[in-house]
N, C-alpha and C positions, 0 to 999 in steps of 0.2 A: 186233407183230413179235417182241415179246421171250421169247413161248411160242413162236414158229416155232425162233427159234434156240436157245432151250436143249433143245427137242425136237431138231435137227438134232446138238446136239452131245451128246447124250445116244445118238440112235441111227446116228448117221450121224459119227461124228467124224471129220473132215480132209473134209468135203465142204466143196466151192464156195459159198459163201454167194449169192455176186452168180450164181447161175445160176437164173434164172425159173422155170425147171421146176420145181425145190423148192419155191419157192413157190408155185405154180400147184398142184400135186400135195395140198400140205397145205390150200389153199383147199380145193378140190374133195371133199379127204377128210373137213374139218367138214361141210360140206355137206351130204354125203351121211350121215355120221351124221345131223345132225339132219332128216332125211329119213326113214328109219331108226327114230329115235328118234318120231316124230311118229306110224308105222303103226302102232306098238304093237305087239301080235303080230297082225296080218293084215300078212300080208308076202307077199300077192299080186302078179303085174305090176300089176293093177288101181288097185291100194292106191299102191302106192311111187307111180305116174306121177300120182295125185291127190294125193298130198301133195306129191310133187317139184314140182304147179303148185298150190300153195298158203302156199309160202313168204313169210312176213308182218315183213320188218323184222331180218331174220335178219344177223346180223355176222359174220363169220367173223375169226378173228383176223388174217390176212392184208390187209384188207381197211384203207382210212383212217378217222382215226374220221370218225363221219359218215356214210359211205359204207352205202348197208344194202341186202340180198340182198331183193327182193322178188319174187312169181311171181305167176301167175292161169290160168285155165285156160283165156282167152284170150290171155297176153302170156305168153310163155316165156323172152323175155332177162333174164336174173335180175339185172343192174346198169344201171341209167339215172341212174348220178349220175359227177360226174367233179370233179377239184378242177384249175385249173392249175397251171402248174410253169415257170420256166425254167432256161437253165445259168445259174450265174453262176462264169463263170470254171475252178471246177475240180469246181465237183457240182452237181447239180438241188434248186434251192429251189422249194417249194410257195409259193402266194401266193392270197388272195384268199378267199373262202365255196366248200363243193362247191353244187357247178353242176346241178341236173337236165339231164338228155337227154331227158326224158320228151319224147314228141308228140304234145300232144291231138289226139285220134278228134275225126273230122268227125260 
């Protein structure tokens, strides 16, 4: 998060930090770099939607450590990992190992 915010204050100065969108925005936009970066130059539709479902372990800096961007060109949700959190009192503390989502195929 600490490249999110000095990029934020670098190109974006006096923006909202606590607004998700920024961060949603800057997720999405490594992303798709290394999307991108993976076609090489075939940068056909063809191309990008094959590597965009072959994303392997990918982190984005947005993202908790831990937490990692996978794809397949059967499973298109790129995160099935999750860590908890509760309030306590006046801010949200994480607590515990991240958690898979995954759900094994019958």
């Amino acid at each position: 998060m600490k490249k999110w915010a000095e990029f934020l204050d670098k190109y974006m100065p006096g923006a909202d930090k606590t607004d998700g969108g920024y961060v949603y925005g800057y997720g999405a936009a490594q992303t798709l770099a290394k999307v991108l970066e993976m076609c090489g130059d075939d940068l056909t539709r063809a191309n990008v939607m094959k590597q965009a479902a072959s994303l392997k372990d990918f982190t984005p800096d947005t993202l908790l450590p831990g937490v990692k961007i996978n794809t397949s060109a059967t499973d298109f949700a790129p995160i099935a990992q999750l860590q908890m959190q509760r309030f306590k009192g006046q801010k949200w503390e994480l607590f515990g190992e991240i958690i898979s989502g995954d759900v094994p195929s019958e």
